[in-house]
C-alpha positions as CSV (number, residue, x, y, z in Angstrom):
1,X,285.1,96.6,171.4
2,X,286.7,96.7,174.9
3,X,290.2,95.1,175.2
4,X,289.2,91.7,176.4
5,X,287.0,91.3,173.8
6,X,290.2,91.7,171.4
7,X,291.9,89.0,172.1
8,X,290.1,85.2,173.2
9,X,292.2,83.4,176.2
10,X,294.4,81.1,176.0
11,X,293.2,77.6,176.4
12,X,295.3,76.7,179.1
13,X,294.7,80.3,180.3
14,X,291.0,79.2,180.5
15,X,291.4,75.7,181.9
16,X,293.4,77.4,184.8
17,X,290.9,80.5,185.8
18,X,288.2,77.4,185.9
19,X,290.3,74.8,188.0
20,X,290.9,77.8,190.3
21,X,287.7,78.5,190.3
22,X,286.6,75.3,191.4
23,X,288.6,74.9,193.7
24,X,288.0,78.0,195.4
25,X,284.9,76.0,196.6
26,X,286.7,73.6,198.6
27,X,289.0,77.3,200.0
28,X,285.8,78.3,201.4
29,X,285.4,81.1,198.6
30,X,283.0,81.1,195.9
31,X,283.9,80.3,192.1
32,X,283.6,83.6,191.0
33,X,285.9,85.3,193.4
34,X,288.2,82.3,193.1
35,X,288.1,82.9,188.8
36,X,288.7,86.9,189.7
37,X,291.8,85.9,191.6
38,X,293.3,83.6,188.9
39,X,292.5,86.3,185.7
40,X,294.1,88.8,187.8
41,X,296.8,86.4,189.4
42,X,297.5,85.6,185.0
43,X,296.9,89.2,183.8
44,X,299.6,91.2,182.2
45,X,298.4,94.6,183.2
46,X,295.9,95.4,185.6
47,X,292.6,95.3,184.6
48,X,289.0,97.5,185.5
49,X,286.0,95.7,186.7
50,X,284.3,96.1,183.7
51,X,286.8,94.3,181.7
52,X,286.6,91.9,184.4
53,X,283.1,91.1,183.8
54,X,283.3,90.8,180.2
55,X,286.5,88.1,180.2
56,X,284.4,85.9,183.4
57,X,281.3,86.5,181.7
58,X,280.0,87.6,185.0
59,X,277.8,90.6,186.1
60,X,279.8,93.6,186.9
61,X,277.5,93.9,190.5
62,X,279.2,90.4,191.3
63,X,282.9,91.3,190.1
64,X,282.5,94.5,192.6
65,X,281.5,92.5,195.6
66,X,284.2,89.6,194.4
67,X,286.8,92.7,194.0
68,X,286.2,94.0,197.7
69,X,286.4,89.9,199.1
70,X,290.0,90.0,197.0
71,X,290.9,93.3,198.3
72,X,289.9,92.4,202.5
73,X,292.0,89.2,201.6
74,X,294.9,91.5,199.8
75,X,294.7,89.2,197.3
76,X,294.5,92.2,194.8
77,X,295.1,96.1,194.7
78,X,294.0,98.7,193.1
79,X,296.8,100.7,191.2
80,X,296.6,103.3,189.1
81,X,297.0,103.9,185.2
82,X,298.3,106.7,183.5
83,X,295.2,108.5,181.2
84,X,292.5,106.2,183.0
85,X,290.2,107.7,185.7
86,X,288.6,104.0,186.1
87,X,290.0,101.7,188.7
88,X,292.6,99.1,188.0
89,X,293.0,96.1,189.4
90,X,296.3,93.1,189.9
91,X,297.1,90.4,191.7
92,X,299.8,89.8,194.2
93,X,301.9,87.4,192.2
94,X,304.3,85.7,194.5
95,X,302.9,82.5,195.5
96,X,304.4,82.6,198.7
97,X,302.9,86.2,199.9
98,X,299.4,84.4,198.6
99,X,300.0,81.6,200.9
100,X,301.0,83.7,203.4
101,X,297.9,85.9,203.2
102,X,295.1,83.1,202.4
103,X,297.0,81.5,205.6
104,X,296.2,84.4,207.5
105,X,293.0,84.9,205.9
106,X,291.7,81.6,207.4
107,X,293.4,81.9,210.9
108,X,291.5,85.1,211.5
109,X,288.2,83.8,210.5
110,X,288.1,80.6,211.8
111,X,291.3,79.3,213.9
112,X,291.5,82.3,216.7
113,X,287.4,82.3,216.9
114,X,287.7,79.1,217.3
115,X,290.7,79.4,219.8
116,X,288.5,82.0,221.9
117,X,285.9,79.7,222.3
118,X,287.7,76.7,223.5
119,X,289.1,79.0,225.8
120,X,286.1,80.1,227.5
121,X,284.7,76.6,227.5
122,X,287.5,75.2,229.2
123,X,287.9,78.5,231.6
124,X,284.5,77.9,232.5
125,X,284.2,74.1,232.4
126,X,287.1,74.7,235.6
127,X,284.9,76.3,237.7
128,X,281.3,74.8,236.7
129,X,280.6,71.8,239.1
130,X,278.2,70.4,236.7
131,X,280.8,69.6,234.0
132,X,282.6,66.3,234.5
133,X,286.3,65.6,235.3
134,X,286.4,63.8,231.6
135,X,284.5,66.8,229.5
136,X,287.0,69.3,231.5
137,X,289.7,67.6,230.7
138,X,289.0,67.1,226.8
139,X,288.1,70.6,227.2
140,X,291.5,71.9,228.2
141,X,293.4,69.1,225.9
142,X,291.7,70.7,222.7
143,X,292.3,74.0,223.9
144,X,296.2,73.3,224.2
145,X,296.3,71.5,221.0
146,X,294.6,74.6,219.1
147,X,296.9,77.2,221.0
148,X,300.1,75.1,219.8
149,X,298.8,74.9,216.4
150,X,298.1,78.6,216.3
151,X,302.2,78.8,218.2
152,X,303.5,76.8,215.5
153,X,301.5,79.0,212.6
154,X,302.8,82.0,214.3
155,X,306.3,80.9,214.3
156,X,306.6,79.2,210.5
157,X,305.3,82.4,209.6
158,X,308.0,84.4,211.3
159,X,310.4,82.1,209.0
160,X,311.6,83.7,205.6
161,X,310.3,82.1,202.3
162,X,313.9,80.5,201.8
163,X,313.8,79.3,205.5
164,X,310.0,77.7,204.7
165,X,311.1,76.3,201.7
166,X,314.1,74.6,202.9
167,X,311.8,72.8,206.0
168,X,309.2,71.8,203.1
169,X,312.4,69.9,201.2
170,X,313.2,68.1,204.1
171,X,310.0,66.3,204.2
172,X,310.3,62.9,205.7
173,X,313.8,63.5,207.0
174,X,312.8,65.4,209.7
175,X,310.6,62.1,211.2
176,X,313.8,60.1,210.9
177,X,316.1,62.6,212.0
178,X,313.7,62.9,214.9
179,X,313.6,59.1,215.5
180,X,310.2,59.1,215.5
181,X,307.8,56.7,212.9
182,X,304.7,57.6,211.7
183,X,301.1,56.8,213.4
């Protein structure tokens, strides 16, 4: 008997690997990573592959491709146990640092590609007589948007948690302190 198959999950242990799960879908991972991440994210100890596989249920081939998405993410780590040649896996447990690296996760793959590109188009829209004055223009205003988003990102990201946390608390207080109304 291996050691998950000691001890069943809790229920609410359960209900949260499989929320997670599912919503790893709408993260743009897929369930089985997303379940990975929240076992390891709950686990006590770190835990090998193969135990891995035997708590999901899943196939030990998918838990070592899952393991390497978690790894490129830094999501997990491997660390090492005393008397145990096998790999061991854990999670990064501050929520925070997972925010901060799912957040830079996602800008790498799809905000500076997609930054690069709505560069070139609007470099090239500048000099190409075929493009009109209106598609140049929307050109260069969704370039600028993207490029202060990805500002802003780079700057909030600068911020310490406690910094972050305090801007997050003032919620709505920063449109009326700015005078501004919604819409």
């Amino acid at each position: 008997m291996t050691e998950i198959q000691e001890r069943a999950l809790p229920v609410v242990v359960e209900d949260f690997i499989l929320h997670w799960g599912g919503l790893g879908n709408h993260w743009g991972v897929n369930r089985s990573i997303a379940q990975m991440h929240a076992l390891l994210y709950l686990a006590e100890r770190p835990m090998t592959a193969e135990a891995i596989a035997a708590e999901l249920g899943i196939a030990r081939s998918n838990v070592s491709n899952s393991l390497k998405e978690l790894l490129a993410w830094k999501l997990v780590r491997r660390v090492p146990v005393r008397g145990d040649r096998r790999d061991h896996y854990e999670a990064e447990t501050d929520p925070w640092e997972i925010a901060r690296r799912i957040a830079e996760g996602r800008k790498a793959r799809e905000v500076d590609p997609a930054l690069d590109a709505l560069q070139a188009c609007a470099a090239a829209a500048q000099d190409d007589p075929a493009v009109s004055d209106v598609a140049r223009q929307r050109l260069a205003d969704m370039a600028s948007f993207v490029e202060s988003l990805d500002t802003w990102y780079d700057e909030m990201l600068a911020l310490s948690n406690a910094t972050l946390l305090a801007l997050i608390r003032m919620g709505a207080r920063v449109i009326r302190i700015l005078g501004r109304s919604k819409g």
